[in-house]
PADO-528395 format. One record per residue: residue number from 0; x negated, y negated, z of N, C-alpha, C, O, CB in turn. Coordinates in nm, 3 decimals, always signed. Glycine has a CB too. Layout:
REM residues N
num/n_u/n_v/n_w/ca_u/ca_v/ca_w/c_u/c_v/c_w/o_u/o_v/o_w/cb_u/cb_v/cb_w
NUM/X/Y/Z/X/Y/Z/X/Y/Z/X/Y/Z/X/Y/Z $
...
REM end
This chain:
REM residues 87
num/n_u/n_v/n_w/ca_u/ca_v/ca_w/c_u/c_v/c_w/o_u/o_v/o_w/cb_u/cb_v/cb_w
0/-2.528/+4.059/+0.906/-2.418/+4.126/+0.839/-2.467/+4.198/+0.713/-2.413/+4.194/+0.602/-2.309/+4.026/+0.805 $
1/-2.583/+4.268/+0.752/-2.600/+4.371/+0.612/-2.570/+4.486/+0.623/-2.663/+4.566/+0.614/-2.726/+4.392/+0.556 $
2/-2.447/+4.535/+0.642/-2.439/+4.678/+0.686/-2.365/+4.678/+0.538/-2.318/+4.579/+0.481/-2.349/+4.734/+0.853 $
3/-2.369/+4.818/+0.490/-2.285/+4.864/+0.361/-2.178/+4.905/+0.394/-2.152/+4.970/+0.495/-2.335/+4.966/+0.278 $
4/-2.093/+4.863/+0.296/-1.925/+4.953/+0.292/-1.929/+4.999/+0.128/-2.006/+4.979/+0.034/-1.743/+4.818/+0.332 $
5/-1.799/+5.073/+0.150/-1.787/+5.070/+0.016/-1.641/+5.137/-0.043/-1.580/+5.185/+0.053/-1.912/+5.142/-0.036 $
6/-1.598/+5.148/-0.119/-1.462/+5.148/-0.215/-1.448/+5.227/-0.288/-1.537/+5.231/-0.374/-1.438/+5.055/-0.292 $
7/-1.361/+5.310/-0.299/-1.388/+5.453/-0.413/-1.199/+5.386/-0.441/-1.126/+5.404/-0.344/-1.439/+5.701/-0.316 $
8/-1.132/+5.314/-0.570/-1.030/+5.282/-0.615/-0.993/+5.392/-0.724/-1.068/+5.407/-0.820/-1.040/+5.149/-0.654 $
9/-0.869/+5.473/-0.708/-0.828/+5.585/-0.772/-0.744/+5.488/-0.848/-0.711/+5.395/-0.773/-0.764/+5.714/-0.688 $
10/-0.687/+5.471/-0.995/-0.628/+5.427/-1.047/-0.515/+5.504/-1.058/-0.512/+5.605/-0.987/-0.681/+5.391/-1.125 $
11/-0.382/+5.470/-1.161/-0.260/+5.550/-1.113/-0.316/+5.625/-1.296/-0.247/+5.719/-1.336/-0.054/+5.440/-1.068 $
12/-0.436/+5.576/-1.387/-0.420/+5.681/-1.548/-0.533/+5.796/-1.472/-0.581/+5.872/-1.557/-0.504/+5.579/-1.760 $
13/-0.577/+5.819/-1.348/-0.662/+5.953/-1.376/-0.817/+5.876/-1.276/-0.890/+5.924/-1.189/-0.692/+5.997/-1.605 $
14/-0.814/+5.744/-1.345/-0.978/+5.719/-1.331/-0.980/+5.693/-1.258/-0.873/+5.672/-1.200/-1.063/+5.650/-1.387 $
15/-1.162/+5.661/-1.168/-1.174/+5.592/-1.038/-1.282/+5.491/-1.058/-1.304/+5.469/-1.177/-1.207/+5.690/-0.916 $
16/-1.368/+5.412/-0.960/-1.448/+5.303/-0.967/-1.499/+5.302/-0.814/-1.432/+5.272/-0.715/-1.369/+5.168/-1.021 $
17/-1.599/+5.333/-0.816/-1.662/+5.314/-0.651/-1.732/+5.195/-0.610/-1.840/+5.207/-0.668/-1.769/+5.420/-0.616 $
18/-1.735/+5.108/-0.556/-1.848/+5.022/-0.533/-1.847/+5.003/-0.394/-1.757/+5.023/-0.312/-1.846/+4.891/-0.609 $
19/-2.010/+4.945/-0.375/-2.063/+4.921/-0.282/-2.081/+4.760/-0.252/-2.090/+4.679/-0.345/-2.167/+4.994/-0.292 $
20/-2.085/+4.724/-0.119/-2.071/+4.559/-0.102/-2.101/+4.591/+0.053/-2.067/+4.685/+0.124/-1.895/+4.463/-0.150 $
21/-2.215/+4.418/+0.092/-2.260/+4.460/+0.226/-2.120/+4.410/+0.303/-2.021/+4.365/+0.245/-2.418/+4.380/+0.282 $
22/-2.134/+4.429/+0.434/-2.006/+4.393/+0.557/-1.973/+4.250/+0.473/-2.055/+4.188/+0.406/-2.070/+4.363/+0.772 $
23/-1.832/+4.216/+0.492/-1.736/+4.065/+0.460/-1.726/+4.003/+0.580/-1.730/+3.880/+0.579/-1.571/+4.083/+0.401 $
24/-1.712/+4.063/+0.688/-1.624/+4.015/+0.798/-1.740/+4.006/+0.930/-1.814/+4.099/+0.963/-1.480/+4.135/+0.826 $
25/-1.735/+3.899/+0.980/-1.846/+3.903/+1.141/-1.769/+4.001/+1.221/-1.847/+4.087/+1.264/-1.860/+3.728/+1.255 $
26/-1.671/+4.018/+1.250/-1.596/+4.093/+1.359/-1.468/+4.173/+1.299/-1.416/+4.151/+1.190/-1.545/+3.983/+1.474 $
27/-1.430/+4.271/+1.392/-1.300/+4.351/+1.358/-1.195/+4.271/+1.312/-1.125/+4.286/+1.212/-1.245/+4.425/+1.472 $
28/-1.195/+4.150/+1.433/-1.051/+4.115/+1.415/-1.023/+4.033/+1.220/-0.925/+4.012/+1.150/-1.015/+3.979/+1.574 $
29/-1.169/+4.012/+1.205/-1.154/+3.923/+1.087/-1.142/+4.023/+0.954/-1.096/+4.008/+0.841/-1.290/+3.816/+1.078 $
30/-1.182/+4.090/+0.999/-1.175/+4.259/+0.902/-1.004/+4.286/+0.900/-0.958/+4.331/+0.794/-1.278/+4.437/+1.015 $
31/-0.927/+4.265/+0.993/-0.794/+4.318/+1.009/-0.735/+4.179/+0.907/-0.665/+4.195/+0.808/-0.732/+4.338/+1.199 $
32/-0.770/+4.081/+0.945/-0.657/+4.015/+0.854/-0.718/+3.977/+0.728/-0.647/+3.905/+0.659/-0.589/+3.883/+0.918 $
33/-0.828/+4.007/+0.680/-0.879/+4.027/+0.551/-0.809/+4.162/+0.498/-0.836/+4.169/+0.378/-1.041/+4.033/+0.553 $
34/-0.734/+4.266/+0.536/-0.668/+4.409/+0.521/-0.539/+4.338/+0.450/-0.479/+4.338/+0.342/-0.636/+4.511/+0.686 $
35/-0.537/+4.268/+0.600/-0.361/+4.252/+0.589/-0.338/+4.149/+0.469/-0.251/+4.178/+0.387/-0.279/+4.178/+0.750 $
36/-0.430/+4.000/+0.449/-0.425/+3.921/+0.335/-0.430/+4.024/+0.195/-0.375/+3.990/+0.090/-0.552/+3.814/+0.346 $
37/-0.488/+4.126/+0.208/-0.505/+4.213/+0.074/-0.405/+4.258/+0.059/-0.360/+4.272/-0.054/-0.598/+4.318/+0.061 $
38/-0.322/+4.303/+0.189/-0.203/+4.393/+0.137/-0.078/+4.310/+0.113/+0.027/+4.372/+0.090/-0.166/+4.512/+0.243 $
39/-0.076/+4.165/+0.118/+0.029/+4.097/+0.089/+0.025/+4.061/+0.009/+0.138/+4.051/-0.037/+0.066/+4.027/+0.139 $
40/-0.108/+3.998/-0.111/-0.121/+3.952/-0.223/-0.158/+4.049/-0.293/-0.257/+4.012/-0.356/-0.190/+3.855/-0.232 $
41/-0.124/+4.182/-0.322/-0.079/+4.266/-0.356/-0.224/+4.264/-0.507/-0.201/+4.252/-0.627/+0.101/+4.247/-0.364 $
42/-0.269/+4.269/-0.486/-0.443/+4.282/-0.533/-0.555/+4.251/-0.512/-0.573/+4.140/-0.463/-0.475/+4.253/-0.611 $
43/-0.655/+4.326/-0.536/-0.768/+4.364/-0.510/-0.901/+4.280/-0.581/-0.969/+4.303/-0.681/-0.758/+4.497/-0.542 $
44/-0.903/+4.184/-0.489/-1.007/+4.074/-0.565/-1.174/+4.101/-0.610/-1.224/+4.001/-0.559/-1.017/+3.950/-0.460 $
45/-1.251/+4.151/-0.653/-1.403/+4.183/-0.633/-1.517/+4.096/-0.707/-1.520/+4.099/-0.830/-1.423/+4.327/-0.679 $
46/-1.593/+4.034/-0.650/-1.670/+3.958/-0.701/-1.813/+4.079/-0.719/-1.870/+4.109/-0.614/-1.680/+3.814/-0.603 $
47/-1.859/+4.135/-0.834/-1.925/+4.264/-0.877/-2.047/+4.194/-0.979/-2.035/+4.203/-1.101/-1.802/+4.382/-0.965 $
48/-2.133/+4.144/-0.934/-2.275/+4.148/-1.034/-2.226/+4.008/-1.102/-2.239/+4.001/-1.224/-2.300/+4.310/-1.170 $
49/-2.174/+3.903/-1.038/-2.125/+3.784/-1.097/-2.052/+3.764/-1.205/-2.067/+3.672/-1.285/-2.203/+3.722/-1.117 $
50/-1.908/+3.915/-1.209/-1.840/+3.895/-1.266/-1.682/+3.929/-1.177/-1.675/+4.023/-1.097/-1.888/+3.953/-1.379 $
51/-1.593/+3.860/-1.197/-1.493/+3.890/-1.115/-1.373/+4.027/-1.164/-1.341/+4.051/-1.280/-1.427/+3.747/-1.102 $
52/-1.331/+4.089/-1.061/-1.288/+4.201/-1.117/-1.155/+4.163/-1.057/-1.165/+4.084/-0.963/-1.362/+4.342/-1.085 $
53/-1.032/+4.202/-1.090/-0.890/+4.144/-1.055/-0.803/+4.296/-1.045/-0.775/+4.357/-1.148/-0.821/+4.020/-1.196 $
54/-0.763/+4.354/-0.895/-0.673/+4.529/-0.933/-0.572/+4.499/-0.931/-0.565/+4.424/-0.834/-0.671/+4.668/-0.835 $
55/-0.470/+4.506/-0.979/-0.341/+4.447/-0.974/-0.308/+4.592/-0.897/-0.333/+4.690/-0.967/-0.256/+4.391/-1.134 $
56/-0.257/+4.619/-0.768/-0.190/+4.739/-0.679/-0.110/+4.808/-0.791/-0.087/+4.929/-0.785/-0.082/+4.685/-0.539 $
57/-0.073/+4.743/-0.878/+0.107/+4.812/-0.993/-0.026/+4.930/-1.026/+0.021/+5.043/-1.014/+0.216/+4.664/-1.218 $
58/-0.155/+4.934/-1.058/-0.254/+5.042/-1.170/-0.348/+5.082/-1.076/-0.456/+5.135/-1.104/-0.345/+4.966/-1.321 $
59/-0.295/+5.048/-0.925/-0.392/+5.189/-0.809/-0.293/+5.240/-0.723/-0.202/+5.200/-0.650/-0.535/+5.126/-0.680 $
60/-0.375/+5.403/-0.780/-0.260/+5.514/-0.708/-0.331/+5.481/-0.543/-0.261/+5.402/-0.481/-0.277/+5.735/-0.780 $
61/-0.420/+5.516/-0.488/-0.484/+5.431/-0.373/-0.671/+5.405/-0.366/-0.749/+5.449/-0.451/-0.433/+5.519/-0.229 $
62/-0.703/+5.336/-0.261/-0.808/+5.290/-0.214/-0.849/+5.393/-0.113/-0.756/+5.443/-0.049/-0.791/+5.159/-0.169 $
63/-0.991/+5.439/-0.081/-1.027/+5.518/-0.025/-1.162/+5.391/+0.042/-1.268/+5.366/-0.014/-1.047/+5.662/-0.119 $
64/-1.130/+5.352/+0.124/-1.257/+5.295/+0.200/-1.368/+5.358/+0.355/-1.340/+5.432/+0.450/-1.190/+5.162/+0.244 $
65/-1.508/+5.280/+0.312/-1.568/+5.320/+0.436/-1.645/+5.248/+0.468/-1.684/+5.166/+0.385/-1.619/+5.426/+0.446 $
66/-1.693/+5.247/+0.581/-1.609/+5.351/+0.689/-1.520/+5.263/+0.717/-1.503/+5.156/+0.658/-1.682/+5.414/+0.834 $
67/-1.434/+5.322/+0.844/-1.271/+5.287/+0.814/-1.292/+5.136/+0.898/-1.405/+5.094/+0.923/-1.123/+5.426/+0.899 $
68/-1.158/+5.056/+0.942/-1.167/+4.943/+1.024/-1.147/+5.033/+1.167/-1.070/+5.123/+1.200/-1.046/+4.815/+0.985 $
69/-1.250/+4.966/+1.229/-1.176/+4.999/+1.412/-1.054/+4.941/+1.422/-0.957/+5.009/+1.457/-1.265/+4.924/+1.560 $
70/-1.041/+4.805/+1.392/-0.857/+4.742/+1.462/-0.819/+4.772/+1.285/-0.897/+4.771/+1.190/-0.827/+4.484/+1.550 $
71/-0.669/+4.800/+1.288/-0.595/+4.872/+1.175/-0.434/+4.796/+1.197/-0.396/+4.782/+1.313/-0.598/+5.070/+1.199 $
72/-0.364/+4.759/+1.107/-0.272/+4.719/+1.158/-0.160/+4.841/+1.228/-0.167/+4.962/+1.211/-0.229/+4.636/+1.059 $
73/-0.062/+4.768/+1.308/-0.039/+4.879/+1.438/+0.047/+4.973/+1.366/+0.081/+5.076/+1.424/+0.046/+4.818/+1.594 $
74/+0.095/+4.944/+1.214/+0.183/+5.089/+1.178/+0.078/+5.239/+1.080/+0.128/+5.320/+1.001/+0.341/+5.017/+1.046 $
75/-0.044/+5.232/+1.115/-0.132/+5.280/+1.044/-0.161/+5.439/+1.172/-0.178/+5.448/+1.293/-0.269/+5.144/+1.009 $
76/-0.152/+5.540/+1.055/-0.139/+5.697/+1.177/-0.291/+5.709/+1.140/-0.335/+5.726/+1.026/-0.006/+5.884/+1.125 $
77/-0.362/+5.699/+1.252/-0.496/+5.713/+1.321/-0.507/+5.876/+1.341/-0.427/+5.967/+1.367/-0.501/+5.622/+1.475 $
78/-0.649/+5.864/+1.315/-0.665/+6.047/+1.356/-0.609/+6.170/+1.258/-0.579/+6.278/+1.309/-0.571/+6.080/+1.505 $
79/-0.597/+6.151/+1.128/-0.531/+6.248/+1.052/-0.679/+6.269/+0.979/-0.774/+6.191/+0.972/-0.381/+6.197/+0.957 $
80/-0.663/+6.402/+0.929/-0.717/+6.499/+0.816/-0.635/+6.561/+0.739/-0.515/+6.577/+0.758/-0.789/+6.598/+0.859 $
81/-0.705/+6.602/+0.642/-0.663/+6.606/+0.514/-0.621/+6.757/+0.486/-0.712/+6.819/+0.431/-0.774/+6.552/+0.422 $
82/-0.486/+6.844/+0.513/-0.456/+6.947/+0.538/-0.449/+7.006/+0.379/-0.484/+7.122/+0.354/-0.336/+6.946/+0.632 $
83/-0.411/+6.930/+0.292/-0.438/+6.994/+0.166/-0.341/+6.869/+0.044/-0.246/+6.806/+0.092/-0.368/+7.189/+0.176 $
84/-0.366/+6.856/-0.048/-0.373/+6.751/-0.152/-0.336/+6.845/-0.282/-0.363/+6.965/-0.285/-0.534/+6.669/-0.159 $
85/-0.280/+6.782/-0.375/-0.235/+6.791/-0.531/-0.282/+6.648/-0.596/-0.280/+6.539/-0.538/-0.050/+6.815/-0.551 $
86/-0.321/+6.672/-0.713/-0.355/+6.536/-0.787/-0.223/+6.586/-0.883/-0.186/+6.516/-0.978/-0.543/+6.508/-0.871 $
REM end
């Protein structure tokens, strides 16, 4: 399990924070409910150079991850690009 991912977190004042961390999960399916545990406890836990980092969701506008999960939970629209954006 040394494959890299990594995290580009847009905050909601402007800033961002990218990091890198090898694979968490042996398999998809454990990747999906490590998603879904994140999106119910409604922050973003990171253990970063042996210090713990805590995102509270209320101070991220969103998360940009990669590469993406193969299994996604089933209300997630698959297959989109990015037709044009405003910050």
């Amino acid at each position: 399990m040394t494959e890299r991912r990594g995290l580009t977190v847009f905050f909601t004042d402007g800033t961002k924070m990218q990091l890198d961390y090898p694979k968490q999960a042996p398999n998809d399916i454990a990747t999906l409910l490590k998603v879904k545990e994140i999106l119910a406890s409604r922050q973003l836990l990171v253990e970063c150079d042996g210090v713990l980092l805590l995102f509270p969701f209320e101070n991220i506008k969103y998360i940009e991850a990669h590469p993406a999960p193969r299994d996604l939970p089933g209300y997630t629209i698959k297959g989109a690009t990015v037709a044009g954006a405003t910050v």
